[in-house]
MIDREN-83722 format. One line per 5 residues: number of its first residue (from 1); their letters; for each residue y, z, x of C-alpha. Coordinates in Angstrom, 2 decimals. Each point is the difference from the previous one (the first is absolute). Layout:
<sites>
NUM	A	Y,Z,X; ...
</sites>
This chain:
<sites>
1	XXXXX	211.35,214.11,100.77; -3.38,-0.74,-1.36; -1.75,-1.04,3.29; 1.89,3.37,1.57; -1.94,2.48,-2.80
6	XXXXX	-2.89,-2.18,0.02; -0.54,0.37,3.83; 0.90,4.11,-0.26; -2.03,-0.29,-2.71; -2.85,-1.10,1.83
11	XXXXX	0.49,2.26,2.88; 0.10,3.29,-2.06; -3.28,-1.79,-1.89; -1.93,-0.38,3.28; 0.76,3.46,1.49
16	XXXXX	-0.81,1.33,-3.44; -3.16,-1.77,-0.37; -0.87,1.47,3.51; 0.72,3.10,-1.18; -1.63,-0.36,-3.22
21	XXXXX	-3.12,-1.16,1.85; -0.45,2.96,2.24; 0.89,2.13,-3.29; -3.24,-1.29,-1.62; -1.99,0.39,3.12
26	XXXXX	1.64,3.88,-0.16; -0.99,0.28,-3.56; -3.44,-1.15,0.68; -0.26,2.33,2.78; 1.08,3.47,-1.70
31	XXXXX	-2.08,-1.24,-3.05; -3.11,-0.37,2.05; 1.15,3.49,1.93; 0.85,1.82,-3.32; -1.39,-1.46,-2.40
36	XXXXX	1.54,0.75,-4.00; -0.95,3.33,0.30; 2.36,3.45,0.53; 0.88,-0.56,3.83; 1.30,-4.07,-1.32
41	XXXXX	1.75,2.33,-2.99; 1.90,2.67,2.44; 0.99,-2.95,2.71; 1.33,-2.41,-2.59; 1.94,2.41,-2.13
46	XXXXX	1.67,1.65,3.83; 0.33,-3.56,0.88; 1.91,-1.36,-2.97; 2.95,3.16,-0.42; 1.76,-0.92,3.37
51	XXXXX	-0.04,-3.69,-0.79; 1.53,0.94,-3.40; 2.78,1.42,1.76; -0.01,-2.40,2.89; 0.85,-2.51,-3.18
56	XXXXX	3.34,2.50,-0.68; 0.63,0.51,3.35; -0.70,-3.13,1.63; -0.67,-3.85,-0.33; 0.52,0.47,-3.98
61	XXXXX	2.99,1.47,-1.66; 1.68,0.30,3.93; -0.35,-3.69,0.51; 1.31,-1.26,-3.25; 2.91,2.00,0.80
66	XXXXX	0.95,0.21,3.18; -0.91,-3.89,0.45; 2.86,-1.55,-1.99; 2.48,2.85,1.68; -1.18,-1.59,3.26
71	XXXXX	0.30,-3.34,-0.79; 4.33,1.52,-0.69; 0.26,0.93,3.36; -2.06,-2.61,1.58; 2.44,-2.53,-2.30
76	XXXXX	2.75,1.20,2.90; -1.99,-1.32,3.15; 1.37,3.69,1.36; -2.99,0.92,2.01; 1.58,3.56,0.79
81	XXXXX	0.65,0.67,-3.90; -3.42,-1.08,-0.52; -1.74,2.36,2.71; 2.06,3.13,-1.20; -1.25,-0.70,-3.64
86	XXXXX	-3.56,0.33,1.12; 0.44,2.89,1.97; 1.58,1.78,-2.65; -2.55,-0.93,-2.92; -3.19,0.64,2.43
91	XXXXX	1.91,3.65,0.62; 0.36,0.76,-2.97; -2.94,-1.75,-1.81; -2.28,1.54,2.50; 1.48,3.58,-0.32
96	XXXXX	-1.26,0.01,-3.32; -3.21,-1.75,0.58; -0.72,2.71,2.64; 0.83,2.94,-2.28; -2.06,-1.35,-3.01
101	XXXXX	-2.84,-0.55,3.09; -0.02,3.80,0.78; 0.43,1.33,-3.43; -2.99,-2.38,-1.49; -2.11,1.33,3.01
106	XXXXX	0.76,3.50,-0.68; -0.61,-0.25,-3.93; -3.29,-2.82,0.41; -2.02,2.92,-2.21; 2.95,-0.39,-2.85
111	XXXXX	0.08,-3.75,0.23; -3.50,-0.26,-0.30; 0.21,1.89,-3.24; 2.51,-2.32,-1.50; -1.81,-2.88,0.81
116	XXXXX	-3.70,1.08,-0.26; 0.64,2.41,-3.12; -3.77,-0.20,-0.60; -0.88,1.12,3.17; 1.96,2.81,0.19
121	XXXXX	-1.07,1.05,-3.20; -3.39,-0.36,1.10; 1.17,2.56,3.21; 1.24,1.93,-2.24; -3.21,0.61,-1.87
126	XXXXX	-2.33,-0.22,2.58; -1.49,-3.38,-1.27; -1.66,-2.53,2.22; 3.05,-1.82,0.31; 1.77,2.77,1.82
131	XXXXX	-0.53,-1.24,3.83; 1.70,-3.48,-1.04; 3.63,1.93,-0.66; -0.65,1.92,3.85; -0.87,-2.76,1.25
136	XXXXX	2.54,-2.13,-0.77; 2.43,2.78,0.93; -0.92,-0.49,3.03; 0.33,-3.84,0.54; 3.25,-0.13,-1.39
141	XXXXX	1.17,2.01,3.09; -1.35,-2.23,2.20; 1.56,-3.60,-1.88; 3.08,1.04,-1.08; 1.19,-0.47,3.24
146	XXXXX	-0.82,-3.87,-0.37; 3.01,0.49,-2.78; 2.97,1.07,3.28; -1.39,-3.23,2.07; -0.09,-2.79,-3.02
151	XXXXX	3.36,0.89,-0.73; 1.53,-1.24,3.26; -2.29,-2.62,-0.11; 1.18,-1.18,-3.06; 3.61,0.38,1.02
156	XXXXX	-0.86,-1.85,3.21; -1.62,-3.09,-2.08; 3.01,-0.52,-2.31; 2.31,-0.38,3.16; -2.19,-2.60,1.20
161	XXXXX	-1.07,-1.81,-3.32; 4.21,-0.26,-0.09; -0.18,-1.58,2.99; -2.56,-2.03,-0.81; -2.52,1.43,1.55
166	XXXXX	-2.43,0.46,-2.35; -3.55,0.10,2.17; 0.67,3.36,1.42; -0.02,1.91,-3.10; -2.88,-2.25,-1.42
171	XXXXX	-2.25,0.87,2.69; 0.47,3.95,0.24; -2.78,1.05,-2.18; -2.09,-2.17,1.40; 0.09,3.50,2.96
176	XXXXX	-0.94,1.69,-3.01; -2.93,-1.40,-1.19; -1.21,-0.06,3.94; 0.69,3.41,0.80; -2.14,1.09,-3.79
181	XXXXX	-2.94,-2.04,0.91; 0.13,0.82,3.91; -0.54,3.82,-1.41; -2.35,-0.90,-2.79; -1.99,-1.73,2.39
186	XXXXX	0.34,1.91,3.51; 1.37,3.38,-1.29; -1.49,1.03,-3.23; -3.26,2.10,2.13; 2.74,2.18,2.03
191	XXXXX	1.03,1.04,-3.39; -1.43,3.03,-2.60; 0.48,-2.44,-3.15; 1.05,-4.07,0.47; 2.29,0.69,-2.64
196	XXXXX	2.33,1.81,2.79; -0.90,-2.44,2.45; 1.76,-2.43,-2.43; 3.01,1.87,-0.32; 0.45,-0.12,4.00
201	XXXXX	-0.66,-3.34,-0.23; 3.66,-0.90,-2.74; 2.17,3.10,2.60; -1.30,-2.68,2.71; 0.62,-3.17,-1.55
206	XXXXX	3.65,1.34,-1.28; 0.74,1.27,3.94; -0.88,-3.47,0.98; 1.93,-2.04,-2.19; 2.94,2.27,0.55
211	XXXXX	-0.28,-0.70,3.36; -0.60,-3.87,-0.23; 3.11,-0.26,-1.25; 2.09,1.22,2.70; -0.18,-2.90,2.47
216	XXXXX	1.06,-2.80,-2.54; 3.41,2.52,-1.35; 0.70,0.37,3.85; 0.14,-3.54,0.57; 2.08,-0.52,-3.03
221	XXXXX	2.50,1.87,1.53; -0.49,2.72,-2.96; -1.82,2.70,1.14; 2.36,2.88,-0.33; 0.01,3.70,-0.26
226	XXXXX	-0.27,0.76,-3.92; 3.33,2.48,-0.81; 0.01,2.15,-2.90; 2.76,-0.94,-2.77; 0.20,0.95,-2.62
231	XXXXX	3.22,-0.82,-1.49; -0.21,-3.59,1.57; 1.67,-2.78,-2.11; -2.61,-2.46,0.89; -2.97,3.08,-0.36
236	XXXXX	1.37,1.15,-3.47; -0.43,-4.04,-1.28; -3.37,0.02,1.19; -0.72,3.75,-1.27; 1.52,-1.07,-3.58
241	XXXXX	-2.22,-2.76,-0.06; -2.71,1.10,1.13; -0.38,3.51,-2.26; -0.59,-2.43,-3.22; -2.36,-2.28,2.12
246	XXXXX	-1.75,2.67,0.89; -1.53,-0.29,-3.86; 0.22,-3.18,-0.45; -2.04,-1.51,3.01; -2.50,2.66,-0.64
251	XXXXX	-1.06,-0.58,-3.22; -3.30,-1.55,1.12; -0.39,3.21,2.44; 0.84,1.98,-3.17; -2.47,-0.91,-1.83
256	XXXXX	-2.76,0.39,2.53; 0.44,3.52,0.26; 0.56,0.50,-3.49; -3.19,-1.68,-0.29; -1.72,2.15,3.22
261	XXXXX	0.77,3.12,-2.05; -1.44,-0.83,-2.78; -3.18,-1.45,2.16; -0.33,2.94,1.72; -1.58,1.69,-3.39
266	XXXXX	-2.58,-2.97,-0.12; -3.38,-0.52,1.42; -0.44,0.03,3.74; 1.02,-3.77,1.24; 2.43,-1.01,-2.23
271	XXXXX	3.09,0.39,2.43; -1.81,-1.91,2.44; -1.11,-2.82,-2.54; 3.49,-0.36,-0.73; 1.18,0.04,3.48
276	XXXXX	-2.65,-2.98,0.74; 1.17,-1.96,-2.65; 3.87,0.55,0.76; -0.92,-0.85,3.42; -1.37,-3.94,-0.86
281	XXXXX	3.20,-0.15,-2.47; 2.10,0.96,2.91; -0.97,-2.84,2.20; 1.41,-2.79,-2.15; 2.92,2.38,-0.91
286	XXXXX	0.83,0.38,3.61; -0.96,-3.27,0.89; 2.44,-2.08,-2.18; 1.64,2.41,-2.33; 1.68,2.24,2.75
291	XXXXX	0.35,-2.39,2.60; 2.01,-2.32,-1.96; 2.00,2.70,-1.45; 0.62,1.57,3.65; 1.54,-3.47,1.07
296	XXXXX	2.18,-0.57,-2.53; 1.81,3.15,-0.81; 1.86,-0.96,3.44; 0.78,-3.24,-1.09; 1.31,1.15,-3.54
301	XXXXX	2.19,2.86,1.38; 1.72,-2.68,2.08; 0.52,-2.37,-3.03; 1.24,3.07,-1.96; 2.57,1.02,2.46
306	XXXXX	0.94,-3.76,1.44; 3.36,-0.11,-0.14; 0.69,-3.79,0.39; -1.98,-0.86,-3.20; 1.72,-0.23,-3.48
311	XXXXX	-1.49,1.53,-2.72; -2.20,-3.15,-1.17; -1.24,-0.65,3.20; -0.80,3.89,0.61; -1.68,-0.04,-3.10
316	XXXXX	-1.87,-3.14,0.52; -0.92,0.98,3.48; -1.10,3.13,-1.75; -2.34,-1.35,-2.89; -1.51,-2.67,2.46
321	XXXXX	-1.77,2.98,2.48; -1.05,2.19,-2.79; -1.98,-2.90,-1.63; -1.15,-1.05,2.80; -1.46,3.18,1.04
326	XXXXX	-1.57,0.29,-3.06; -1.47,-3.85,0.09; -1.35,1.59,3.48; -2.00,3.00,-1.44; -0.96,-1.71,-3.13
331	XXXXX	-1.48,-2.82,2.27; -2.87,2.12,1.60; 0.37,3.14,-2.11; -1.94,-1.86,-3.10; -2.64,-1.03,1.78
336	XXXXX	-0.65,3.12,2.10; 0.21,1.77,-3.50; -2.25,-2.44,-1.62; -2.63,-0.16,3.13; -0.53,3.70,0.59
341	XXXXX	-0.08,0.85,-3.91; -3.61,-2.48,0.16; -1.05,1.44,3.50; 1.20,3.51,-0.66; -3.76,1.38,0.58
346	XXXXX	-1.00,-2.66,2.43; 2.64,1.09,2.41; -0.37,3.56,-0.84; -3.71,-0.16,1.03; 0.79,-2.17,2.90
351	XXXXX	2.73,2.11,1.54; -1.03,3.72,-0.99; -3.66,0.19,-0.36; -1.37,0.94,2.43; -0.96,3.97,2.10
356	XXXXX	1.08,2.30,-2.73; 1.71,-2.39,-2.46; -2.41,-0.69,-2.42; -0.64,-2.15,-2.85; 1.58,2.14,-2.73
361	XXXXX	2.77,0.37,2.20; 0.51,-4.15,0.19; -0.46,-0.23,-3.39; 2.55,2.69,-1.29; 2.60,-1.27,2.40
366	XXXXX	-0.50,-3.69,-1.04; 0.97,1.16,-3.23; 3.10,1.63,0.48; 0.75,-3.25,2.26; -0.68,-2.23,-3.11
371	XXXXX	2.56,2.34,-2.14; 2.60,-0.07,2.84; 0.00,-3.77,0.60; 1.74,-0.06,-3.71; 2.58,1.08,1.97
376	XXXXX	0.59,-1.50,3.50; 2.55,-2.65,-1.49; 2.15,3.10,-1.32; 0.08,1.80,3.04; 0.41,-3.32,2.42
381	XXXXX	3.05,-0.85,-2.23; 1.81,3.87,-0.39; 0.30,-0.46,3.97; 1.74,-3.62,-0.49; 1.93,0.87,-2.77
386	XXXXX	1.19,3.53,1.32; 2.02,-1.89,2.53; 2.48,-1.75,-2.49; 1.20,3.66,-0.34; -0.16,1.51,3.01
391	XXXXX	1.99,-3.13,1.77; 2.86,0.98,-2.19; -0.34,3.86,0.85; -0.74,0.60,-3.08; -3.39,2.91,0.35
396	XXXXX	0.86,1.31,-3.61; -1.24,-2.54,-2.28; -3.43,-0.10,1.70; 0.01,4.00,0.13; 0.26,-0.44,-4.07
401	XXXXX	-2.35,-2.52,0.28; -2.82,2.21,1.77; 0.60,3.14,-1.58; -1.03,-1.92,-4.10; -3.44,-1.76,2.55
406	XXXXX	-0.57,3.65,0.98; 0.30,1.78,-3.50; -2.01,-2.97,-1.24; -2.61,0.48,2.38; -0.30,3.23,-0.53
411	XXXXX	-0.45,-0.76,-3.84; -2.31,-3.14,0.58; -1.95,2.72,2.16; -0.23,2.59,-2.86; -1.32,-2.41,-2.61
416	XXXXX	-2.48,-1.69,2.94; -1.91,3.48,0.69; -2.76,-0.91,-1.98; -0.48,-2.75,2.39; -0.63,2.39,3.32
421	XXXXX	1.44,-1.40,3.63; -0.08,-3.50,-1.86; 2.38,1.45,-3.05; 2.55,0.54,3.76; -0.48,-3.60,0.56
426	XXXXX	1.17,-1.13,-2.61; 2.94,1.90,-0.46; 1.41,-0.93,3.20; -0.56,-3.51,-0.93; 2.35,0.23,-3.35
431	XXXXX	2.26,2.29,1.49; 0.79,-2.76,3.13; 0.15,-2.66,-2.47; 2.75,2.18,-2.35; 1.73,-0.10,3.46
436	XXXXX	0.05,-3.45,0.80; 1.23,-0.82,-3.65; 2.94,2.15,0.09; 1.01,-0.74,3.39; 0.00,-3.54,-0.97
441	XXXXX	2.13,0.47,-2.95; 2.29,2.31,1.65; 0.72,-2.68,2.37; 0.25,-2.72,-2.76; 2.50,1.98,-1.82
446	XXXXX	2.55,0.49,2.77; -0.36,-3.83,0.59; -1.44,0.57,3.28; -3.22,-1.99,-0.09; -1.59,-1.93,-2.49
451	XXXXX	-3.09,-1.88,0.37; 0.29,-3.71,0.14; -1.72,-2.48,-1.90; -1.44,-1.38,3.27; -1.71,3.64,1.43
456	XXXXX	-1.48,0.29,-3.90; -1.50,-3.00,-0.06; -1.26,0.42,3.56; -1.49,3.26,-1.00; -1.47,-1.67,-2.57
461	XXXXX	-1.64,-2.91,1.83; -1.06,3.15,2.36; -2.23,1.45,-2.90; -1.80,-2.99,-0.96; -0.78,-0.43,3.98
466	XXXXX	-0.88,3.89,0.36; -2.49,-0.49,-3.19; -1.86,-3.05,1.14; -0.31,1.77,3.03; -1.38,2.94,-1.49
471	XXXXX	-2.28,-2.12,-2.04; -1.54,-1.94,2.50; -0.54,3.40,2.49; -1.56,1.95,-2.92; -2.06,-2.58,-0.33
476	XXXXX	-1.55,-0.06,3.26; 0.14,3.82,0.91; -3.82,1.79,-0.23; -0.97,2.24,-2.34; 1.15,3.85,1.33
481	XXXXX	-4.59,0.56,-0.09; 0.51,-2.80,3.07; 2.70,1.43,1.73; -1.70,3.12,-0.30; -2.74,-1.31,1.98
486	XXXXX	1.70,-2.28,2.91; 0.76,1.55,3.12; 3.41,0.14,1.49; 0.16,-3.08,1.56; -0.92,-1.94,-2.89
491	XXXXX	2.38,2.01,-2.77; 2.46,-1.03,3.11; -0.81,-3.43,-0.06; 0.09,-0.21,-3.93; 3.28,1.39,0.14
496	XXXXX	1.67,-2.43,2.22; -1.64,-2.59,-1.75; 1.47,1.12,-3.39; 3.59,0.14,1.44; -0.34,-3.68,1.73
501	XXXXX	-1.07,-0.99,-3.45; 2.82,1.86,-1.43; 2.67,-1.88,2.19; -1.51,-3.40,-0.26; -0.03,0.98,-3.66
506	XXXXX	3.28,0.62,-0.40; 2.61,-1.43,2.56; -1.21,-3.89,-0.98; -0.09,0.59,-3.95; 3.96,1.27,0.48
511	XXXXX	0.63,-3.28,1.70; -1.99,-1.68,-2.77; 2.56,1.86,-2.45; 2.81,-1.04,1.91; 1.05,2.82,2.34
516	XXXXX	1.67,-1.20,2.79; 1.75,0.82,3.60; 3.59,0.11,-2.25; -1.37,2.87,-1.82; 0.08,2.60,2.81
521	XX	3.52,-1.01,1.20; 2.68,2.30,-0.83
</sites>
């Protein structure tokens, strides 16, 4: 079993990193395009609404339900029973992605206003904030298209991470990040603002991915023509799952926009700052955090619904993937949290400054990355732990869950004004790790995972690794008055430096504590 996730595990990790790579080299692009200023502003905020909803309506709440409902009809080797099950979820999941598509592109100038209160009220008044809300009208007509093409691709990659296949959804937004910096780079001049250009660039990079897909369902044997229905058994399982997910898988998404609306009344740049920040936190989270949750839900779903196993063994079974998907996050998560908390401001000015991306701008964003590494663990571990519910179909408890993170965020966020973009930071940080916490308990409660002794005193062992690390980098990482002053290739070279310090750092002194190859066996 172990060697099984720990191989999927490493192919979702490697197509991730890929991704994640190319998402950098994206980032650094539109920064050096854009800049912190309005046009980075309007792009980010028409940007980030159809991946909120592609996080409803796709790879999020859909996948955590529709996954173990799957894994049911899979269970009977019926390959017919299987194909008419996808056919009728994409026809009817799609129906409604396509409707909320048309309506969101009609009503762009209302959903701006919901989101970017500030800037409407700024319209409103004439105020010099007034071309952001028209603007960004405009480029959500032109990506919330990307939201009708991630949907099937999201459908598309939990039939094949079933399967086993787990590369093919992996690599998908690796088209993304090509087709944004192809049009950043190539197609920004045929363009009145890059801002648009930019939104081309996600419609692009969905249409591709959408049609990457196609190829690998077809030799499946499970490309089929999507059927609406409704009244479906097997639809109305996923759709009654799925409607609490839809809340509870989104928390995270939530709170960003919660936190966008309220950013959209401060200074000029503090969207993007944030957006930089959550960017850097994203790599690690999608690195390890996601990828190790993506390959186990399968696996747990199966355990949940193996007939052949008694109720020890089931439970056994059970306990033994949960922990060690969270030995698995826990093993690189404290480190990456630990390294990039020390070189928040390093990396920023390494990565982002650079064209119009200035030194303020580093600075402010390595900030908010500093706040938001408080909370990397949490949100690494509310993917893991999500799981043990949604393996038993059970969407309700984590619904309950997200809706207390989201009130408390919203209350963290009240009492954190004082503190401008940075006040946002840290209320998503305490809001994820109220999360975490009461996922956890919820699970230990219903006796359906605990943490061992063994994972707790790995995580342990973990810390005092992650801090000697951190010591010995911090040590040896300039002053920010000499990165200021190094060109590119050097801050590049000091980087890679610091991280080969950083793993020789760390890996040996867990061995010296005792960590060994048992320890990532499930």
């Amino acid at each position: 079993m172990s060697k099984k996730l720990l191989k999927s595990g490493m192919i979702v990790s490697t197509m991730t990193l890929l991704s994640r790579i190319l998402g950098l080299i994206r980032d650094i692009v539109v920064a050096n395009l854009l800049g912190a200023g309005v046009a980075a502003d309007v792009f980010l905020f028409a940007n980030r609404i159809p991946n909120f909803l592609r996080r409803l309506f796709a790879e999020g709440a859909f996948s955590k339900a529709f996954v173990p409902v799957l894994a049911e009809y899979n269970a009977d080797n019926n390959i017919d029973k299987t194909r008419e099950f996808i056919a009728k979820v994409s026809g009817t999941l799609g129906g409604l992605v396509t409707i909320v598509t048309l309506v969101a592109m009609l009503a762009s100038p209302i959903i701006a206003a919901l989101f970017g209160t500030g800037w409407f009220v700024d319209w409103l008044n004439g105020d010099e904030n007034a071309d952001k809300f028209t603007q960004a009208s405009l480029l959500l007509k032109i990506t919330f298209p990307y939201l009708w093409f991630i949907t099937f691709v999201a459908l598309s990659g939990a039939v094949l991470n079933t399967l086993g296949k787990f590369g093919v959804m992996a690599f998908s937004p690796v088209l993304l990040n090509v087709a944004i910096i192809a049009v950043a780079m190539w197609g920004a001049p045929y363009f009145d603002s890059p801002d648009t250009a930019l939104a081309w660039g996600v419609f692009l990079g969905g249409l591709l991915q959408f049609l990457f897909q196609i190829p690998f369902m077809k030799q499946a044997g499970l490309l089929v023509k999507p059927k609406w229905a409704w009244h479906d058994e097997g639809v109305k399982k996923v759709r009654n799952l799925m409607i609490p997910a839809l809340f509870g898988v989104s928390v995270t998404q939530l709170n960003l926009l919660l936190n966008q609306v309220i950013a959209s009344f401060l200074v000029t740049g503090s969207i993007s700052w944030l957006y930089y920040a959550d960017r850097l936190i994203e790599f690690p989270l999608g690195l390890f955090g996601i990828a190790i949750s993506t390959v186990i839900l399968p696996s747990l779903s199966r355990i949940a619904k193996q007939k052949a196993l008694n109720d020890a063994e089931r439970h056994f079974q059970f306990q033994s993937t949960m922990d060690w998907g969270v030995r698995m996050v826990l093993l690189l998560g404290i480190p990456a949290m630990i390294g990039m908390m020390i070189l928040a401001e390093p990396l920023m000015m390494t990565m982002f400054m650079r064209g119009k991306f200035q030194l303020t701008d580093a600075v402010a964003a390595a900030q908010a990355l500093f706040v938001m590494c408080f909370g990397l663990i949490s949100y690494m571990l509310i993917n893991v732990l999500a799981n043990g519910f949604y393996a038993h179909q059970n969407t309700k408890t984590p619904v309950k869950i997200g809706i207390i993170a989201a009130v408390s965020n919203i209350g963290f966020g009240v009492f954190a004004i004082p503190f401008g973009y940075l006040g946002l930071a840290i209320a998503s940080t305490l809001s994820a790790a109220v999360n975490m916490s009461l996922l956890y308990r919820g699970l230990a409660q219903r006796n359906i995972y605990n943490l061992s002794g063994k994972t707790a005193i790995f995580a342990l062992k973990l810390l005092i690794a992650g801090c000697i690390m951190g010591a010995a980098v911090s040590y040896f990482c300039p002053a920010l008055e000499q990165w200021f002053v190094l060109s590119l290739w050097q801050k590049i070279h000091w980087i890679i430096w610091l991280i080969g310090l950083a793993i020789i750092s760390y890996f040996p002194t867990l061995w010296l504590l005792g960590v060994r190859k048992r320890d990532f066996r499930a």
